[in-house]
Kinemage of the C-alpha trace (Angstrom):
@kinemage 1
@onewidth
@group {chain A} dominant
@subgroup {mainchain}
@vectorlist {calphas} color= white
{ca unk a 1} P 81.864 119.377 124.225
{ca unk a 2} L 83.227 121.862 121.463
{ca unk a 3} L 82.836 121.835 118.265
{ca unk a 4} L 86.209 119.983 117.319
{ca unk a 5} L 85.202 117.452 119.430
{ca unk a 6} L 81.602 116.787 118.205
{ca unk a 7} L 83.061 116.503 114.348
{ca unk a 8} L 85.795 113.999 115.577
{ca unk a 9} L 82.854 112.167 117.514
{ca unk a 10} L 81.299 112.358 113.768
{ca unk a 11} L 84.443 111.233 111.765
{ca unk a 12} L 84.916 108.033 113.968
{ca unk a 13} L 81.464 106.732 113.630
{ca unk a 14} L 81.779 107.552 110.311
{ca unk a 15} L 85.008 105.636 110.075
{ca unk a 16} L 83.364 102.659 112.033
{ca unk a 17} L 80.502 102.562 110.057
{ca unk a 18} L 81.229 103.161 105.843
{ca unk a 19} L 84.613 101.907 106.207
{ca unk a 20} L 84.921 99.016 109.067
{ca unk a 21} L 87.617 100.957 110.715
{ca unk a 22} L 88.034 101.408 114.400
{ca unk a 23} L 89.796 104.860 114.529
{ca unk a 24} L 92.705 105.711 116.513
{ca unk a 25} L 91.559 108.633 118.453
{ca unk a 26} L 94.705 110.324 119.091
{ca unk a 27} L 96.243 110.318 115.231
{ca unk a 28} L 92.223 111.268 113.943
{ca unk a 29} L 92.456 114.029 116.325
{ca unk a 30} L 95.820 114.946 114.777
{ca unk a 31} L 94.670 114.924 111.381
{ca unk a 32} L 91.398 116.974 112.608
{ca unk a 33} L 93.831 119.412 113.772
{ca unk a 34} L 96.053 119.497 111.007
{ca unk a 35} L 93.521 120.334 108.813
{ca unk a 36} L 92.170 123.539 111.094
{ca unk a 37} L 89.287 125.402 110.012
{ca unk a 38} L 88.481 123.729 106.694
{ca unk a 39} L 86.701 120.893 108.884
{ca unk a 40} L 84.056 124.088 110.032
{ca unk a 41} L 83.161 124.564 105.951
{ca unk a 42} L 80.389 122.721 104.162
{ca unk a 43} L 82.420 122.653 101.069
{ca unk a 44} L 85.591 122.351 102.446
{ca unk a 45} L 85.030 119.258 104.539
{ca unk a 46} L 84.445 117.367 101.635
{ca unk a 47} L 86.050 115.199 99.282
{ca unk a 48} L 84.171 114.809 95.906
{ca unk a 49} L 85.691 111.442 94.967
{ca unk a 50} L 84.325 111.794 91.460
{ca unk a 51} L 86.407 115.018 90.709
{ca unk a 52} L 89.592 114.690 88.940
{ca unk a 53} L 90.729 118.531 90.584
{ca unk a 54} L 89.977 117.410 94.062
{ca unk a 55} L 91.440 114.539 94.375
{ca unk a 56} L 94.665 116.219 92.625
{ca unk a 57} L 94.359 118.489 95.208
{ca unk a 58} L 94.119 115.516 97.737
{ca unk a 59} L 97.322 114.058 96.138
{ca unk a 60} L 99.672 117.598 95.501
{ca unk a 61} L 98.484 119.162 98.740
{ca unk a 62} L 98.536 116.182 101.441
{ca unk a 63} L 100.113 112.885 100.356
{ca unk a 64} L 103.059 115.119 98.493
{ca unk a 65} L 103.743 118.589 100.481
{ca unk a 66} L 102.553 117.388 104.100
{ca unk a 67} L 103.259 113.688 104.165
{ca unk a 68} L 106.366 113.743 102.069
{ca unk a 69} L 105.731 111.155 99.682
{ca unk a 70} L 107.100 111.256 96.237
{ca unk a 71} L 105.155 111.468 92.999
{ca unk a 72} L 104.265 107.814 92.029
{ca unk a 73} L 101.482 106.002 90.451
{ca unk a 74} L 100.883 104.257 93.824
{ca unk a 75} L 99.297 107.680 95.337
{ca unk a 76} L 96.344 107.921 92.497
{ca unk a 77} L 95.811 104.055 93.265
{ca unk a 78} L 95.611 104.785 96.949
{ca unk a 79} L 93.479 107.235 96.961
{ca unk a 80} L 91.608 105.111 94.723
{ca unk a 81} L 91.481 102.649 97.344
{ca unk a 82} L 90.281 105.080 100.025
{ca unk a 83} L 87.491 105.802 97.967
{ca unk a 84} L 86.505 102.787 97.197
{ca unk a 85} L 86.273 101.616 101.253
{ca unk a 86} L 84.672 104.489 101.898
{ca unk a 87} L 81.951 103.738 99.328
{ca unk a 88} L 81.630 105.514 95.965
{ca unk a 89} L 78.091 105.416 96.558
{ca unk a 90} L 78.550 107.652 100.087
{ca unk a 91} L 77.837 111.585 98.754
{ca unk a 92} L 79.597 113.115 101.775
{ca unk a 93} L 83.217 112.215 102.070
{ca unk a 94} L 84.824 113.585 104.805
{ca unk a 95} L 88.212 115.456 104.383
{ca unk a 96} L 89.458 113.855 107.787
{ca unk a 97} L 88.356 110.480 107.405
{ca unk a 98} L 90.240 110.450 104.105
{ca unk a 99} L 92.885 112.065 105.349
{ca unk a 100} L 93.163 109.419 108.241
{ca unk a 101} L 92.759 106.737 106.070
{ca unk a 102} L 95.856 107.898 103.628
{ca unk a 103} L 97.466 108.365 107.033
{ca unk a 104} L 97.113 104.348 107.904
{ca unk a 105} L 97.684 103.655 104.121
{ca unk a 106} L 101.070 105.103 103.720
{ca unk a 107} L 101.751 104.048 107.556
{ca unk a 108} L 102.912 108.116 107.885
{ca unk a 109} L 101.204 108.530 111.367
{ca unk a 110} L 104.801 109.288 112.315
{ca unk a 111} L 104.464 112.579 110.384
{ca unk a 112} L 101.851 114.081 113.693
């Protein structure tokens, strides 16, 4: 099993058990993919849902530039949302599963 496959092994648990989700394997390997080597760095693999620049980032960078959504209100409350299901309390918030999860929020699976 490589690498890739061992953190989307990772991801879908995780999705299954801090958010109640059962993943779609084929779109959370898309996003996996789509997000390329970032998923292989400590820091990078991580959301920190408590800071105001990341989750800027989250919202320019993803829901914006790659998903094609316009600038709205209903992205910061979204992301919000994802946060919130996958527990405030959680430390390590992975890039992909949040990712997915805006994926499935804004229905945009179309966009992989």
């Amino acid at each position: 099993m490589s690498k890739r496959d061992e953190l989307i092994t990772k991801y879908a648990a995780d999705l299954k058990d801090k958010c109640g989700v059962t993943a779609d394997m084929d779109l959370l390997t898309k996003v996996v993919i789509g997000l390329g080597p970032s998923i292989y760095n400590a820091d990078s693999s991580t959301v920190s849902g408590s800071d105001e620049k990341e989750l800027a980032t989250v919202k320019n960078n993803f829901l914006i530039k790659k998903l094609g959504l316009s600038e709205s209100s209903d992205l910061d409350g979204a992301i919000a949302s994802v946060m919130e299901t996958y527990g405030q309390s959680n430390r390590n918030k992975y890039r992909a599963v949040v990712y997915y999860l805006l994926v499935k929020h804004f229905n945009k699976a179309s966009v992989y």
